[in-house]
DSSP file (Angstrom, degrees, kcal/mol; ACC not computed):
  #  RESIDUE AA STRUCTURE BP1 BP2  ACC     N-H-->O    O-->H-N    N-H-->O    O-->H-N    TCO  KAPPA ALPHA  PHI   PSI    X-CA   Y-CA   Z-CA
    1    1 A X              0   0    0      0, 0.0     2,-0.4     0, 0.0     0, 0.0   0.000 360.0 360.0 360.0 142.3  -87.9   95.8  117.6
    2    2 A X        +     0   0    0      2,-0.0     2,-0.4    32,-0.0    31,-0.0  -0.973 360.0 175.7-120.2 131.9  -91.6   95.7  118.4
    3    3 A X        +     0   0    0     -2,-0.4     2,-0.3     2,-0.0     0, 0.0  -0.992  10.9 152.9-136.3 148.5  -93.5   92.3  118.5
    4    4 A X        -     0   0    0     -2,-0.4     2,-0.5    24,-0.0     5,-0.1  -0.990  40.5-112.2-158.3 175.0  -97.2   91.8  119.5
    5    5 A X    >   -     0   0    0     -2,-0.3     3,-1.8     1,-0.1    -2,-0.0  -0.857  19.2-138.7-129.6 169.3  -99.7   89.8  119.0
    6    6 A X  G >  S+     0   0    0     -2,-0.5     3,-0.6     1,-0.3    -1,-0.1   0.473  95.7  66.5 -96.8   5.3 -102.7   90.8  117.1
    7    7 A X  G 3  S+     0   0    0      1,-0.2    -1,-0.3    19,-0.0     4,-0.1   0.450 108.7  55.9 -89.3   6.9 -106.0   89.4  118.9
    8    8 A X  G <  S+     0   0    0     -3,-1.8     2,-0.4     2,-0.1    -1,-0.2   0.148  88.1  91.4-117.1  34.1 -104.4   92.3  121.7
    9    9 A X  S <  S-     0   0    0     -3,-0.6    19,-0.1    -5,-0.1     2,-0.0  -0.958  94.5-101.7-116.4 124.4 -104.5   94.9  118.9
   10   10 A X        -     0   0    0     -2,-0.4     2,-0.7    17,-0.1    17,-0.3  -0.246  29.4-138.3 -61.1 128.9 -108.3   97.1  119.0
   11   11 A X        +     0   0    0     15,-0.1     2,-0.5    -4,-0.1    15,-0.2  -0.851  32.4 170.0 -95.0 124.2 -110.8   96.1  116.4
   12   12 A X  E     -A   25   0A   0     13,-2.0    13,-0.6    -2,-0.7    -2,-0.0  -0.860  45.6 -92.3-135.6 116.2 -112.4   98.9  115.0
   13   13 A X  E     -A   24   0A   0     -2,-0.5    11,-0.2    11,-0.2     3,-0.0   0.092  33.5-156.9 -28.8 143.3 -114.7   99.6  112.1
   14   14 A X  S    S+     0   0    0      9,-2.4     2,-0.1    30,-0.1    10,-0.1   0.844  70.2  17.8 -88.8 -44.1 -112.2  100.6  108.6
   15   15 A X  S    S-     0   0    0      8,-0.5     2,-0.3     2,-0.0     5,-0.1  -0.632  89.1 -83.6-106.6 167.6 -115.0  102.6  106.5
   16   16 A X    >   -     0   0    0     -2,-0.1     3,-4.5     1,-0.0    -1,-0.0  -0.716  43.3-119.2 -40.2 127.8 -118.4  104.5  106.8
   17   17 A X  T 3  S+     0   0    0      1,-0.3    -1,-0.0    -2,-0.3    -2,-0.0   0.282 105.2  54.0 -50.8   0.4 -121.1  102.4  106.7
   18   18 A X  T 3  S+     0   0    0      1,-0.1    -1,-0.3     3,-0.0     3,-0.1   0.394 111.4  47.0-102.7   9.9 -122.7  103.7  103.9
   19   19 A X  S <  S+     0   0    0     -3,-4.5     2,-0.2    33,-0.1    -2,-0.2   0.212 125.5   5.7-142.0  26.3 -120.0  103.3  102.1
   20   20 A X        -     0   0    0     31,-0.1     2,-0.3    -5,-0.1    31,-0.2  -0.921  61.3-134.5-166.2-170.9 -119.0   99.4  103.2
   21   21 A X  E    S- B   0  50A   0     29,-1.3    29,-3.5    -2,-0.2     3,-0.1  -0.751  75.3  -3.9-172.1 123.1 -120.3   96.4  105.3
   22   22 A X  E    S+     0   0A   0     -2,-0.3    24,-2.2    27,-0.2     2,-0.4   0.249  84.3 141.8 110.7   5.1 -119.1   94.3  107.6
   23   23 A X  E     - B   0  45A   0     22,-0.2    -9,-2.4    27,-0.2    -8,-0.5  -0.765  24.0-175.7 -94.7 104.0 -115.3   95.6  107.4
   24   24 A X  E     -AB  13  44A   0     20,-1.5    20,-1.7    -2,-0.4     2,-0.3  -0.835  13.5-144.2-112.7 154.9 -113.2   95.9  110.7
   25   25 A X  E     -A   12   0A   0    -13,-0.6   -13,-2.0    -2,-0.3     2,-0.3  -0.793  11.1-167.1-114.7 157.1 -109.4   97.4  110.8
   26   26 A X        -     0   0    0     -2,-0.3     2,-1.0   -15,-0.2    16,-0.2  -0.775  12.4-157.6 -91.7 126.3 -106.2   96.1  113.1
   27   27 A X        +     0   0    0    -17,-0.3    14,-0.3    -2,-0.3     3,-0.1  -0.911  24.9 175.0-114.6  88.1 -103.7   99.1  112.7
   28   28 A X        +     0   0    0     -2,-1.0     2,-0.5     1,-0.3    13,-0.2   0.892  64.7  11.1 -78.0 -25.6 -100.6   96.2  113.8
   29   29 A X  B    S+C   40   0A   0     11,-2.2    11,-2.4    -3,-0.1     2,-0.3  -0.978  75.5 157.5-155.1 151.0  -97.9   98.6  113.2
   30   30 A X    > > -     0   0    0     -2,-0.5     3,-1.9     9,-0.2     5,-1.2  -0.927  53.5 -82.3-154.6 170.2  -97.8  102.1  112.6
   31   31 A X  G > 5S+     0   0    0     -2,-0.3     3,-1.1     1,-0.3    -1,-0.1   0.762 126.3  63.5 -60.2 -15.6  -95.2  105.7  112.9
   32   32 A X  G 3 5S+     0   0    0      1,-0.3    -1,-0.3     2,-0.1    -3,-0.0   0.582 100.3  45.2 -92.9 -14.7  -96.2  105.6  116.3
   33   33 A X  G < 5S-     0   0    0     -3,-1.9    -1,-0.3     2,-0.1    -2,-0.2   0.586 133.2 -90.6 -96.3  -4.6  -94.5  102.3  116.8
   34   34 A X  T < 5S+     0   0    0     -3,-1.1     2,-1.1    -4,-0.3    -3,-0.2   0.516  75.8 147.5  66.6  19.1  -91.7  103.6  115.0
   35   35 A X      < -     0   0    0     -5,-1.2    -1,-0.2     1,-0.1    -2,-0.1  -0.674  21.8-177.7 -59.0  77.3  -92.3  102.8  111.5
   36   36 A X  S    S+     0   0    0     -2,-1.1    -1,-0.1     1,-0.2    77,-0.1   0.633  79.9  17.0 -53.9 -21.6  -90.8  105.5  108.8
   37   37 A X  S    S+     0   0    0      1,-0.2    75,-0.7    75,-0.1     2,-0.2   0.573 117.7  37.6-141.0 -18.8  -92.1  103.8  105.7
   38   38 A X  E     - D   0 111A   0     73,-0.3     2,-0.3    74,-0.1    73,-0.2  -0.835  46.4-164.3-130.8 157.5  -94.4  101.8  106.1
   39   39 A X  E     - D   0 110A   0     71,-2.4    71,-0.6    -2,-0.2     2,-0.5  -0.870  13.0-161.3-124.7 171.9  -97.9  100.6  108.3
   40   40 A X  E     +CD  29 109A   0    -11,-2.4   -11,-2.2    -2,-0.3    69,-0.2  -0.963  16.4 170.7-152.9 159.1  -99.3   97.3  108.3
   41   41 A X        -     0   0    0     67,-1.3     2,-0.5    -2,-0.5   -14,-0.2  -0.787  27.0-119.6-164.2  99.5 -103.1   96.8  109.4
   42   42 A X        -     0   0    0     65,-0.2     2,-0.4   -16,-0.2    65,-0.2  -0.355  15.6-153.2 -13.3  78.7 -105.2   94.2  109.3
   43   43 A X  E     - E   0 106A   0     63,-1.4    63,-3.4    -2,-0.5     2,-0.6  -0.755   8.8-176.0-124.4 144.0 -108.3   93.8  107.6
   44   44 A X  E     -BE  24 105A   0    -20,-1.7   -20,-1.5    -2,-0.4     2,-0.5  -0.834   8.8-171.9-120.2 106.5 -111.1   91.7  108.6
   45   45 A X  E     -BE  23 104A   0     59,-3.5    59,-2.9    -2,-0.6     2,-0.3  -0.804  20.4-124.5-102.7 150.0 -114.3   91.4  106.3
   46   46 A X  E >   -     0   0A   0    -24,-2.2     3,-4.1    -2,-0.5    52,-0.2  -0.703  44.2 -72.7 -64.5 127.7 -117.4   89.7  107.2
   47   47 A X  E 3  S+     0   0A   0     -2,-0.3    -1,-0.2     1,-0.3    54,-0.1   0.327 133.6   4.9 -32.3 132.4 -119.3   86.9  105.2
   48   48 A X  E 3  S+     0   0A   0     52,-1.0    -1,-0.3    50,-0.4     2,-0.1   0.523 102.1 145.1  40.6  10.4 -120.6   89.3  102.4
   49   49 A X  E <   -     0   0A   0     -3,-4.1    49,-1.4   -27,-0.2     2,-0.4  -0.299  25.9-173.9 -46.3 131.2 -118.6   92.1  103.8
   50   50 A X  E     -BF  21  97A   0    -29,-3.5   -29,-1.3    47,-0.2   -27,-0.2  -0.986  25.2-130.3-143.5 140.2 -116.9   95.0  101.3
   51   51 A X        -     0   0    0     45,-3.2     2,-0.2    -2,-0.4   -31,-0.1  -0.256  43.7 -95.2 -85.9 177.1 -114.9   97.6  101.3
   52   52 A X        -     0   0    0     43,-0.1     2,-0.6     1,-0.1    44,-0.4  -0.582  48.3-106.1 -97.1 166.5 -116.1  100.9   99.5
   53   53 A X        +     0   0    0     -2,-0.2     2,-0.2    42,-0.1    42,-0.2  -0.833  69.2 149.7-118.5 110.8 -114.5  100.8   95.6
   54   54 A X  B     -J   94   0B   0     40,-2.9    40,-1.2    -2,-0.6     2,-0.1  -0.999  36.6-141.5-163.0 131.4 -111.9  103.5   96.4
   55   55 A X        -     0   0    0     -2,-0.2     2,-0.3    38,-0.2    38,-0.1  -0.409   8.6-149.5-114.9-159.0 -108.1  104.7   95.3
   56   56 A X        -     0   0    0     36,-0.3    35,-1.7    -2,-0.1     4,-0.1  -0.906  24.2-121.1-154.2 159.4 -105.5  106.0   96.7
   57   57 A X  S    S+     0   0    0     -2,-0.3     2,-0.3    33,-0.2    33,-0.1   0.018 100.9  40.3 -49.4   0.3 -102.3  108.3   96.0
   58   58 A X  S    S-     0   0    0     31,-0.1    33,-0.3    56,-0.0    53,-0.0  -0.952  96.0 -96.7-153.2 144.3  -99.9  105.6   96.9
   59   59 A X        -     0   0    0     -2,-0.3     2,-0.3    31,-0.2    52,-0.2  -0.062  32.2-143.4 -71.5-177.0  -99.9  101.8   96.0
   60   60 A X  B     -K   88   0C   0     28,-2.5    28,-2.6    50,-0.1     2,-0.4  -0.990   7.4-158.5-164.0 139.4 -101.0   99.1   98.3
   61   61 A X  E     +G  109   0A   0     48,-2.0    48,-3.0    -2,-0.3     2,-0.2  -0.881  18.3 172.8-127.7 142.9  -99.7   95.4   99.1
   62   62 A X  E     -G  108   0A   0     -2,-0.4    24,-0.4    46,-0.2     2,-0.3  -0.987  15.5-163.5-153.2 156.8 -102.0   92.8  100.7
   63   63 A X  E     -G  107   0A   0     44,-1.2    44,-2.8    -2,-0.2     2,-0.4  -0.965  26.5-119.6-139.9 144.0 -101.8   89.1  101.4
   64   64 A X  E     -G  106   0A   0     20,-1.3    19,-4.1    -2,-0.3    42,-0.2  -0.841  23.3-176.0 -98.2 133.2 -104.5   87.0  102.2
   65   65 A X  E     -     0   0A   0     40,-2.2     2,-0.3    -2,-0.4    -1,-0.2   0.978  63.9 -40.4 -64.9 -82.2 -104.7   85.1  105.6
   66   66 A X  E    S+G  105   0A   0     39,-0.9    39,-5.6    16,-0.1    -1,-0.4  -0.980  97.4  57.3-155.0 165.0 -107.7   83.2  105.2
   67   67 A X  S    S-     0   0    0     -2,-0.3     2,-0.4    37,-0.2    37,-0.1  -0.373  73.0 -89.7 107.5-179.3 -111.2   83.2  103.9
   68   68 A X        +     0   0    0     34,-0.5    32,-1.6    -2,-0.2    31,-0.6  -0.880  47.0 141.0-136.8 159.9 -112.2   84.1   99.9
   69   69 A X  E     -H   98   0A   0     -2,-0.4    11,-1.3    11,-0.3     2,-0.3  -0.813  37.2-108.1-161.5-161.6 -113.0   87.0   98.0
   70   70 A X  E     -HI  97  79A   0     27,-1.4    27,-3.1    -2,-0.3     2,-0.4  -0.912  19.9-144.8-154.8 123.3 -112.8   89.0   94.8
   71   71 A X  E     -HI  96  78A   0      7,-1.8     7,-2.6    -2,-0.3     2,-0.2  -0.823  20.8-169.0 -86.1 156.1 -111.0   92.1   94.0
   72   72 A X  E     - I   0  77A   0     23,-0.7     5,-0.2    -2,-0.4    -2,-0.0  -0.983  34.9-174.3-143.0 151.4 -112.3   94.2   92.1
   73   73 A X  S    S-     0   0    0      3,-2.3    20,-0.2    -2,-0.2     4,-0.1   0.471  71.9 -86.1-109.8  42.5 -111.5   97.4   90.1
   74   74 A X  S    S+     0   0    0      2,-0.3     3,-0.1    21,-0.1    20,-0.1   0.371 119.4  24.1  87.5  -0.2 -115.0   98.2   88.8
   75   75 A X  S    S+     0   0    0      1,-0.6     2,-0.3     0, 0.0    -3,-0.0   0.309 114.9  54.3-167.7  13.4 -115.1   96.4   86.2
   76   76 A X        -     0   0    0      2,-0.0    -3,-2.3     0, 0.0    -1,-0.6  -0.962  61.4-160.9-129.9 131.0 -112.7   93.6   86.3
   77   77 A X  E     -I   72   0A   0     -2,-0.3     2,-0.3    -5,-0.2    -5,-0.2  -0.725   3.6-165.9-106.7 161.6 -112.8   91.1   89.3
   78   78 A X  E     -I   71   0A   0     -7,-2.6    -7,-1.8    -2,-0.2    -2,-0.0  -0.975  29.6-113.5-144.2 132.9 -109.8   88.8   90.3
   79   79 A X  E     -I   70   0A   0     -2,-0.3    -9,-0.3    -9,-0.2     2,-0.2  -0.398  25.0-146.3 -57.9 155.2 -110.6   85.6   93.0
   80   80 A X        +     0   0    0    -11,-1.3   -11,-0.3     4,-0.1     2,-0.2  -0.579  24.3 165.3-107.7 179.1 -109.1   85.8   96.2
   81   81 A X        -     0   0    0     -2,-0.2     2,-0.4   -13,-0.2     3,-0.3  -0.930  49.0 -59.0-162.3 174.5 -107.8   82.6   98.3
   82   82 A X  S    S+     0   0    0     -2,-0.2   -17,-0.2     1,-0.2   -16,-0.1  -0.688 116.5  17.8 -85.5 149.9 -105.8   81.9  101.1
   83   83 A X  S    S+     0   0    0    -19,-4.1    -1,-0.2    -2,-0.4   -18,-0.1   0.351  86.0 148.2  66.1   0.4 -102.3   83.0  100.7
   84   84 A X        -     0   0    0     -3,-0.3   -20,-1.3     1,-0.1    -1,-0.2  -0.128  41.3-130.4 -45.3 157.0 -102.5   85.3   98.0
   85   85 A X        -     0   0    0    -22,-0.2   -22,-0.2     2,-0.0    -1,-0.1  -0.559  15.8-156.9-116.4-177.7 -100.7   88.4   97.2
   86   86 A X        -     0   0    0    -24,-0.4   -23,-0.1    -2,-0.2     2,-0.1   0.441   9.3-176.8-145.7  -5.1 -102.2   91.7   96.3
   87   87 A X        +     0   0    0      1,-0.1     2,-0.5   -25,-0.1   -26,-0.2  -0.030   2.1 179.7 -55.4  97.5 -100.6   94.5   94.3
   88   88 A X  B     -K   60   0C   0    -28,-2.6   -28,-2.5    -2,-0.1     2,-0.1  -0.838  20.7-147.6 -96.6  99.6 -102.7   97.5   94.1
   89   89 A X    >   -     0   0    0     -2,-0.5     3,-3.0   -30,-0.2   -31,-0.1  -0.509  45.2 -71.8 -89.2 140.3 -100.4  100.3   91.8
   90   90 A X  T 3  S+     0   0    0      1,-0.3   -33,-0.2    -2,-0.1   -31,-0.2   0.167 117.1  10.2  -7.3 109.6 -101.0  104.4   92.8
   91   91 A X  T 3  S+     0   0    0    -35,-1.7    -1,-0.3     1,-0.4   -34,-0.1   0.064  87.9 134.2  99.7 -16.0 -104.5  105.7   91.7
   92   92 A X    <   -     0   0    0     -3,-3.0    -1,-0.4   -37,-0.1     2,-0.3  -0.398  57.0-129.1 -83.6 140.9 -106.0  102.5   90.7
   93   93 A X        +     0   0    0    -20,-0.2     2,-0.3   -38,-0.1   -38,-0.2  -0.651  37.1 173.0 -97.8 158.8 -109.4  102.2   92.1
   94   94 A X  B     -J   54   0B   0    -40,-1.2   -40,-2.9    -2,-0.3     2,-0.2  -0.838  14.7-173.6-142.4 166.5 -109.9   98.8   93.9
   95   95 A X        -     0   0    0     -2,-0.3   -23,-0.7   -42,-0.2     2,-0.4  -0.875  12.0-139.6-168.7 111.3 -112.4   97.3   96.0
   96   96 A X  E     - H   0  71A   0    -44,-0.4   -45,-3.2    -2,-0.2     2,-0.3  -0.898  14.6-179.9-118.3 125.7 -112.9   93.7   98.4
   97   97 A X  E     -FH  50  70A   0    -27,-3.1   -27,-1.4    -2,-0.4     2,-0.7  -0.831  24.7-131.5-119.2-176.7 -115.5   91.9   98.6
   98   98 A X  E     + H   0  69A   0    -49,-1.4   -50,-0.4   -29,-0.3   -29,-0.2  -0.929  24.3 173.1-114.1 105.2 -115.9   88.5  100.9
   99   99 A X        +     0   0    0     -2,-0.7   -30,-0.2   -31,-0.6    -1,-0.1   0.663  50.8  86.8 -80.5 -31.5 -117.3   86.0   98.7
  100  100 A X  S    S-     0   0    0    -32,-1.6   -52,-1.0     2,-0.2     4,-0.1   0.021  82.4-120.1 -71.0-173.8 -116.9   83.0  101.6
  101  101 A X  S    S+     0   0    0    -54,-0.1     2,-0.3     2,-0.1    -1,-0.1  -0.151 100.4  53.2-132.6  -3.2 -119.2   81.9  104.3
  102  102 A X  S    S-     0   0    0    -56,-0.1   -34,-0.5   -34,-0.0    -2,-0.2  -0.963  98.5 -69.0-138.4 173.1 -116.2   82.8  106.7
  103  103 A X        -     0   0    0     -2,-0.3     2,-0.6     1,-0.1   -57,-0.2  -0.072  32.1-127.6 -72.3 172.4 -114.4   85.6  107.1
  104  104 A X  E     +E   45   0A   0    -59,-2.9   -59,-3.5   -37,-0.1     2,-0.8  -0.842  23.0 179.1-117.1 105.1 -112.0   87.2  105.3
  105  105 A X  E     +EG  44  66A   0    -39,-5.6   -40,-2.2    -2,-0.6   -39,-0.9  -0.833   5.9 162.7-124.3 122.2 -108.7   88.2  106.5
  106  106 A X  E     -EG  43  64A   0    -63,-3.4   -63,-1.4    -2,-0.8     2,-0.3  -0.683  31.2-133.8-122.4 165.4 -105.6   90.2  104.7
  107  107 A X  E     - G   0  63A   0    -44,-2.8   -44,-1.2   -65,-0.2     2,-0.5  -0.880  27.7-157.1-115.1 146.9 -102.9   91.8  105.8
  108  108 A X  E     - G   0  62A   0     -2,-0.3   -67,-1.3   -46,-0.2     2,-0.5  -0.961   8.2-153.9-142.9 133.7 -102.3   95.2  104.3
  109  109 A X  E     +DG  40  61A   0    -48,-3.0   -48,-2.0    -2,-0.5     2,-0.2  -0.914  19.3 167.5-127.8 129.9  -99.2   97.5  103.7
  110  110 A X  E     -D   39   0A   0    -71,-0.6   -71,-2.4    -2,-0.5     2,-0.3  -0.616  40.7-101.2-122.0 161.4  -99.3  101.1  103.3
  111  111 A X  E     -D   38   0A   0    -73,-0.2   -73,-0.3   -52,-0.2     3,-0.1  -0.687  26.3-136.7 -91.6 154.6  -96.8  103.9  103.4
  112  112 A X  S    S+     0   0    0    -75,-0.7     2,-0.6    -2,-0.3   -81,-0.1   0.844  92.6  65.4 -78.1 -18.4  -97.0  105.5  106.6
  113  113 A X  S    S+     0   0    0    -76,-0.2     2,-0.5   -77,-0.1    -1,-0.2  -0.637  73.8 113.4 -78.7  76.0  -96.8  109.2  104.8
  114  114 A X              0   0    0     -2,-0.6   -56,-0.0    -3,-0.1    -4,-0.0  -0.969 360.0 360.0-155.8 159.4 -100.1  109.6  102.8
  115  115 A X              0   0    0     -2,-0.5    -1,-0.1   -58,-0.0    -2,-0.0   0.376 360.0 360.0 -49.9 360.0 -103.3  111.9  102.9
């Protein structure tokens, strides 16, 4: 069993900058922690912060912390809130942006095997 707490977890930019704003990662648990199946990471966007509009090979769970937003998958947006849930299925492309005037914070779970 691992527990920590996450303001002692390294903030580190998530994307390239040309291809976001304003987007920082937490990696809170990971295979290196002993994790087989799963990661969980942290993402913190900034007041008009976005991640780049982007898919993946594997699906992707997120719950929002605090702050507001929009997914989107390029041509459908859906609001975000506190305490929302997130289900992003394999290949679908997806995108957050930070709609608020604070920040924006999800939690996000990945498999720990993927490209």
């Amino acid at each position: 069993m691992k527990v920590r707490n996450i303001n002692r977890v390294e903030r580190r930019d998530a994307f390239l900058k040309e291809k976001a704003a304003g987007v920082s990662i937490r990696v809170a648990i990971a295979e290196e922690d002993g994790a087989k199946n799963s990661s969980m990471r942290i993402l913190e966007i900034d007041p008009e912060g976005f991640t780049p509009l982007h898919t993946h090979d594997y699906e992707h769970l997120m719950f929002v912390v605090r702050g507001a937003g929009i997914v989107t998958d390029g041509s459908k947006e859906c609001r975000l809130e506190r305490e929302d849930v997130v289900f992003v299925p394999q290949g679908q492309a997806h995108q957050i942006k930070n709609t608020g005037d604070t920040e924006l914070i999800l939690v996000s779970v990945l498999p720990v095997q993927r490209d």
